[in-house]
MDTraj code that builds the backbone (N, CA, C; nanometers):
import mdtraj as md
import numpy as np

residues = "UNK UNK UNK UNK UNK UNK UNK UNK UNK UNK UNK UNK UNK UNK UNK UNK UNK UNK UNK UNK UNK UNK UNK UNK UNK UNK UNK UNK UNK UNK UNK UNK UNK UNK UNK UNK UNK UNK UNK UNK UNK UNK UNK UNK UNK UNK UNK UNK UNK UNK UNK UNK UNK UNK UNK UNK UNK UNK UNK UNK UNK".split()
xyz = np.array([
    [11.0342, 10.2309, 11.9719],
    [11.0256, 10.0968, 12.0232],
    [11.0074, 10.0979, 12.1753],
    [11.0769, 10.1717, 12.2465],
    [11.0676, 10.2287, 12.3832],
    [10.8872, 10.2405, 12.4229],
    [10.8473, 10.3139, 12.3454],
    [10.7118, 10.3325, 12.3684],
    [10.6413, 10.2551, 12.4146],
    [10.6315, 10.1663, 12.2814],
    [10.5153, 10.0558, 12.2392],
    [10.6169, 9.9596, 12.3271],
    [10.7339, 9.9319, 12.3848],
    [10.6902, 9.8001, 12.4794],
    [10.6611, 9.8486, 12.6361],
    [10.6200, 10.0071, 12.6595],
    [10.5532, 10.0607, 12.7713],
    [10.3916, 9.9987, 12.7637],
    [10.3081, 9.9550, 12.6701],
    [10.2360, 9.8893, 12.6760],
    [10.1953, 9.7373, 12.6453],
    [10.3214, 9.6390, 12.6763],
    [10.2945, 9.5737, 12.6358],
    [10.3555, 9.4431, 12.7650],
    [10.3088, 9.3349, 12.7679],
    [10.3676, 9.2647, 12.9258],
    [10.4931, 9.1804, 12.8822],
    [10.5902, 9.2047, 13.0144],
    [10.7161, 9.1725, 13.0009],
    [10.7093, 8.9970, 12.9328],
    [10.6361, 8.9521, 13.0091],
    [10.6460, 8.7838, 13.0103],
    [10.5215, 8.7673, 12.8580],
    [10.6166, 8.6787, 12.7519],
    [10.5242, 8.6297, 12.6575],
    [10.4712, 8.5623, 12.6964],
    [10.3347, 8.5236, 12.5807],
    [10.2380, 8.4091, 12.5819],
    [10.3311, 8.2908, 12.5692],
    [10.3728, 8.2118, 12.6262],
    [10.4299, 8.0684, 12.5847],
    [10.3353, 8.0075, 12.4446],
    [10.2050, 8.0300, 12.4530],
    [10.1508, 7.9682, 12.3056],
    [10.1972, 8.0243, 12.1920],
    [10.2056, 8.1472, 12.1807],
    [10.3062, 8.2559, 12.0760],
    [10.3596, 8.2382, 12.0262],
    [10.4473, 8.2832, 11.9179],
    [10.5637, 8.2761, 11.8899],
    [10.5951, 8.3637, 11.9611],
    [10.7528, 8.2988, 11.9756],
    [10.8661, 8.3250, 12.0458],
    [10.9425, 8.4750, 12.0411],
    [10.9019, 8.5361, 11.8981],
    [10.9367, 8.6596, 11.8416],
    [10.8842, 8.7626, 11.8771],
    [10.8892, 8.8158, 12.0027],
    [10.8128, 8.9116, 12.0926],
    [10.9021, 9.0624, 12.0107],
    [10.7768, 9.1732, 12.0471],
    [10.7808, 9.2846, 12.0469],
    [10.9708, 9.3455, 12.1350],
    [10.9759, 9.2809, 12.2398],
    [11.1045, 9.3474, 12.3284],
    [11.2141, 9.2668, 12.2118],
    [11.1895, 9.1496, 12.1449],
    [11.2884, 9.0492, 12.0847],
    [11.3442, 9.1764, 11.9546],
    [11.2325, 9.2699, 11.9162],
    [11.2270, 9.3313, 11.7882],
    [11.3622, 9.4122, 11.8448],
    [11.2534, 9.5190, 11.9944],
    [11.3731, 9.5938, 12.0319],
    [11.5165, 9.5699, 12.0420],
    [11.5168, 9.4517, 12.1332],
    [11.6998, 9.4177, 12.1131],
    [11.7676, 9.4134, 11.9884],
    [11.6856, 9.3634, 11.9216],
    [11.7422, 9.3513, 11.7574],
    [11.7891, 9.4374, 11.7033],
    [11.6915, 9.5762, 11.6845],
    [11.6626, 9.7237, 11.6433],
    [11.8279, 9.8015, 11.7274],
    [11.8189, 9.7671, 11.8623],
    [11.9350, 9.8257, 11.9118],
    [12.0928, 9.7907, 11.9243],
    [12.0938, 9.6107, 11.8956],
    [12.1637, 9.5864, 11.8453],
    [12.2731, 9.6751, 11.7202],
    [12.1639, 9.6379, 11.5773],
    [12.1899, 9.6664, 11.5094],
    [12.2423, 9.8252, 11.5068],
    [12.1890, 9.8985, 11.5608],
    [12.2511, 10.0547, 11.5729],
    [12.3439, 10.0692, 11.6592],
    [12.3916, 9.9536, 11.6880],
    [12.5348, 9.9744, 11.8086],
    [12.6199, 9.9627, 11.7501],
    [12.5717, 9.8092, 11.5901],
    [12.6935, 9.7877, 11.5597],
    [12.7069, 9.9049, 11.4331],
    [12.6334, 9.9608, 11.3734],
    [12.6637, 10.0798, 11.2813],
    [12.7244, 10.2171, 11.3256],
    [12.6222, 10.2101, 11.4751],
    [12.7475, 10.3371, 11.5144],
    [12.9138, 10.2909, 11.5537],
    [12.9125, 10.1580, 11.5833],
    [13.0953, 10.1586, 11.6104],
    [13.1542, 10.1424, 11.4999],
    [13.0891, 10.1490, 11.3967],
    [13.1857, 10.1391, 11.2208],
    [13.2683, 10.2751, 11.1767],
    [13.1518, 10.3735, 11.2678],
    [13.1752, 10.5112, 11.2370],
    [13.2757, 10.6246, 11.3297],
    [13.2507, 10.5373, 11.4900],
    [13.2971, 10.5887, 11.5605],
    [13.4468, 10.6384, 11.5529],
    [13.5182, 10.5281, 11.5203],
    [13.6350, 10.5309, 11.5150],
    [13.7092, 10.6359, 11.3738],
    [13.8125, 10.6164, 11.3631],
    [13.8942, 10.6995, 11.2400],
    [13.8359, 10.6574, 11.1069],
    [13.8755, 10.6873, 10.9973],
    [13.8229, 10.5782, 10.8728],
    [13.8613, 10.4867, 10.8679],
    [13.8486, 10.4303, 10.7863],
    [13.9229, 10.2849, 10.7347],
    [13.9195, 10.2355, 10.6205],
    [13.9975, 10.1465, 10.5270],
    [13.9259, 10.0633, 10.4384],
    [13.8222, 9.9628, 10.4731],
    [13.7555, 9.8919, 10.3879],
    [13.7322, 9.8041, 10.4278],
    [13.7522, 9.6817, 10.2854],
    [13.7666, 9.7275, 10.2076],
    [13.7876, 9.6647, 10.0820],
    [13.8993, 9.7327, 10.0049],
    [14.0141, 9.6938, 9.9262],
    [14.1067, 9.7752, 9.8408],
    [14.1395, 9.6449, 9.7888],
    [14.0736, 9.6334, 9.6418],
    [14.1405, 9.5163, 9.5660],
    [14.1404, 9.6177, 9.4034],
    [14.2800, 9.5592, 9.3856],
    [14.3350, 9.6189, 9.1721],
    [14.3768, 9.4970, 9.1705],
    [14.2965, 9.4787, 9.0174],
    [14.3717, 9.3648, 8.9389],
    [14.4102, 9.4071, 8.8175],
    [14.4078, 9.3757, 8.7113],
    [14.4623, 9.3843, 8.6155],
    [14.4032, 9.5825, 8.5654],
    [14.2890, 9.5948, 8.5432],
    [14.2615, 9.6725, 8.4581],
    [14.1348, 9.7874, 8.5988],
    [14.1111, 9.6529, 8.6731],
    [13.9630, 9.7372, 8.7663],
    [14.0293, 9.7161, 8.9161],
    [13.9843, 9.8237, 8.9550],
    [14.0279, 9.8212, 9.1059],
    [13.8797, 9.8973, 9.1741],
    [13.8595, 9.8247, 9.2821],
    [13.7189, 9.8258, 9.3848],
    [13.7972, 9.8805, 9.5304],
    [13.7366, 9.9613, 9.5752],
    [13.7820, 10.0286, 9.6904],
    [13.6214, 10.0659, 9.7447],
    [13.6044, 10.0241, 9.9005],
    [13.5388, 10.0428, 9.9676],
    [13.5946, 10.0864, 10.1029],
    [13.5537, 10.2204, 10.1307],
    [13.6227, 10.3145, 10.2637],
    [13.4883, 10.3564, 10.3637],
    [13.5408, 10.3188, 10.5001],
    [13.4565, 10.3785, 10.6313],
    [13.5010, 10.4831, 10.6966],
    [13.4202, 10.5504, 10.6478],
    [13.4457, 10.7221, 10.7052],
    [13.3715, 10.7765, 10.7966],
])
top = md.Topology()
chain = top.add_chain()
for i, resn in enumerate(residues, 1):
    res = top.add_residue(resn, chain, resSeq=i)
    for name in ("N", "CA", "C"):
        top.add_atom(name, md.element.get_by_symbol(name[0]), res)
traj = md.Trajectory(xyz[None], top)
């Protein structure tokens, strides 16, 4: 993503949509900030439910 907005101009077309190439990037890096801090830390649960007969367990490791 780095790359491709080395060719591309900071300031959008105002006629455009609004959903620019750099809009993708923030998004893209966003999202891998918040997956790496899920991991960063120790494990965790994130789900532990038993009911009668079924029990669902979801763990971040």
């Amino acid at each position: 993503m780095k790359f491709i907005c080395l060719f591309i101009p900071r300031r959008p077309n105002l006629a455009s949509s609004s959903f620019t190439v750099y809009t993708a990037k923030e998004l893209v890096q966003i999202t891998m900030n918040l997956f790496n801090s899920l991991t960063d830390f120790e494990p965790y649960d994130l789900v532990d439910v038993t009911t009668h007969k079924v029990r669902i367990s979801i763990k971040i490791r």
